[in-house]
C-alpha positions, 0 to 999 in steps of 0.5 A: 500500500502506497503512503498516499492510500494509508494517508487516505486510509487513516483519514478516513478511519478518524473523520469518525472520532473528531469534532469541531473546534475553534482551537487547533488541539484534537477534540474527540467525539465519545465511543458508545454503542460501537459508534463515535458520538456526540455528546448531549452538551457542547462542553469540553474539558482539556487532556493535559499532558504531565510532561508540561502540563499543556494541554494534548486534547479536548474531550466531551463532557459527559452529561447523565444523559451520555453516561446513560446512554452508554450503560445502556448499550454496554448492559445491552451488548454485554454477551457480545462485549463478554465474548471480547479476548483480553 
């Protein structure tokens, strides 16, 4: 595979996982359900990395609605996630 098809690739596997925001530092989306998701509220909070303390990443903050929503297909899916090595 060419650099140029994985650069592709990998693009496209990550369209998935971000979300907007207005500073350049990666902001994620939240895995539920086997699908990256919006949270139901727009905030975020920082990742900071311990080396300087800068900040690596924003991710979701989630809401009571979010945190059920992901116990609910993890409760649903929990055969399937059981069956999951390691």
């Amino acid at each position: 595979m060419s650099k140029e098809n994985l650069d592709l690739k990998l693009s496209n596997f990550f369209d998935g996982i971000w979300c907007q925001d207005t500073e350049r530092i990666p902001c994620f989306r939240m895995y539920v359900g086997g699908s990256w998701v919006e949270s139901s509220s727009s905030e975020l909070f920082a990742v900071d990395t311990p080396i300087n303390g800068k900040s690596i990443a924003k991710v979701p903050a989630a809401t009571t609605e979010d945190v059920k929503r992901a116990v609910d297909s993890a409760y649903s899916n929990k055969e399937r996630i059981r069956e999951i090595p390691g």
